[in-house]
N, C-alpha and C positions, 0 to 999 in steps of 0.2 A: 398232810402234816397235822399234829396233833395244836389242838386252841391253846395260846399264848395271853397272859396279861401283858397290856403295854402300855404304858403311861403316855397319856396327853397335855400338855400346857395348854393351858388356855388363858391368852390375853386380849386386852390390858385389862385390871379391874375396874375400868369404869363402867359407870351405868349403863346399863343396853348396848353394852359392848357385846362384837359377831367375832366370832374365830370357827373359818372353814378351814375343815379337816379333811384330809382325803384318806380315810379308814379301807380295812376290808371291809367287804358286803356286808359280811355277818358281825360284825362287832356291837356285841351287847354291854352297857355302860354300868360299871357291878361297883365303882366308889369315886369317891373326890374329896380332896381334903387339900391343905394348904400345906406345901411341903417349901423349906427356906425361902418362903416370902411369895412363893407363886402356887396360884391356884393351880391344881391338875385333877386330869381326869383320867381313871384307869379304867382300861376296857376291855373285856374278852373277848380274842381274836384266832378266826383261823387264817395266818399270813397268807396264803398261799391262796387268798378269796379273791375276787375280781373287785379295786376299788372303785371307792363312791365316795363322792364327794358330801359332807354332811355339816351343817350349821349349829352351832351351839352360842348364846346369850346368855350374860351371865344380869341379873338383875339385885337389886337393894331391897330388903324388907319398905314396904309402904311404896314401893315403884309400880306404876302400871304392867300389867303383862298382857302380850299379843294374845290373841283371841284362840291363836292356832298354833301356839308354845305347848309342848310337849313335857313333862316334869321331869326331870333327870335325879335332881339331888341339892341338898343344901350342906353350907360348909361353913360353921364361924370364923370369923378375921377377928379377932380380937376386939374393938366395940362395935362391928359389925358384921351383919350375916349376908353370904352370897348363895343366891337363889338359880342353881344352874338347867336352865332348858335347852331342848333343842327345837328350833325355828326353823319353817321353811324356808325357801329361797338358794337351795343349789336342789339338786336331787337329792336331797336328805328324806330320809322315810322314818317313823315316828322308833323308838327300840321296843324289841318285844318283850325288854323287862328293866321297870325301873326300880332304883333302888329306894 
C-alpha cells in the first residue's frame, strides 16, 4: 500500500508526560503543531507495516531531558513552548528522520 500521513495526539501537556503509540514500523515523524487545544503529531506511514509500539515525552523549555531522548520536534502553546522526543521504554527505535 502506498505511505499515508496520519495524525497522532499526544497527551496530556504536562511535563514529562509518555504517550505510547502503537504506529507502523516504518513511520517517520515529518510535524507537530497544536491543533484545537491538542498537541499532535503527524507521521509518515506505510499502513499495512507490522506495528511497534513507540514512546514519545513531551517536555517544557528549561525542563531536564533523558539522556537517551531522541529530538522529534518543537511546538509553541501560546506562552509556552513543547519540546517533543521520543524515549525509550516500549520497543520504540530512535526515527530516521527528524524534523
Amino acid at each position: 500500500m502506498p505511505q499515508v500521513m496520519y495524525k497522532y495526539p499526544l497527551t496530556p501537556l504536562n511535563e514529562a508526560s509518555v504517550t505510547v503509540l502503537t504506529l507502523p514500523s516504518c513511520a517517520l515523524p515529518r510535524t507537530a503543531a497544536m491543533q484545537n487545544g491538542q498537541l499532535c503529531l503527524w507521521m509518515q506511514v506505510d499502513p499495512d507495516s507490522a506495528p511497534l509500539e513507540r514512546a514519545f515525552a513531551v517536555f517544557g523549555t528549561g525542563h531536564p531531558l533523558p539522556v537517551d531522548a531522541t529530538y522529534i520536534a518543537t511546538v509553541p502553546d501560546g506562552p509556552f513552548v513543547r519540546h517533543i522526543f521520543e524515549v525509550p521504554g516500549s520497543s520504540s527505535r530512535p526515527p530516521e528522520r527528524t524534523l
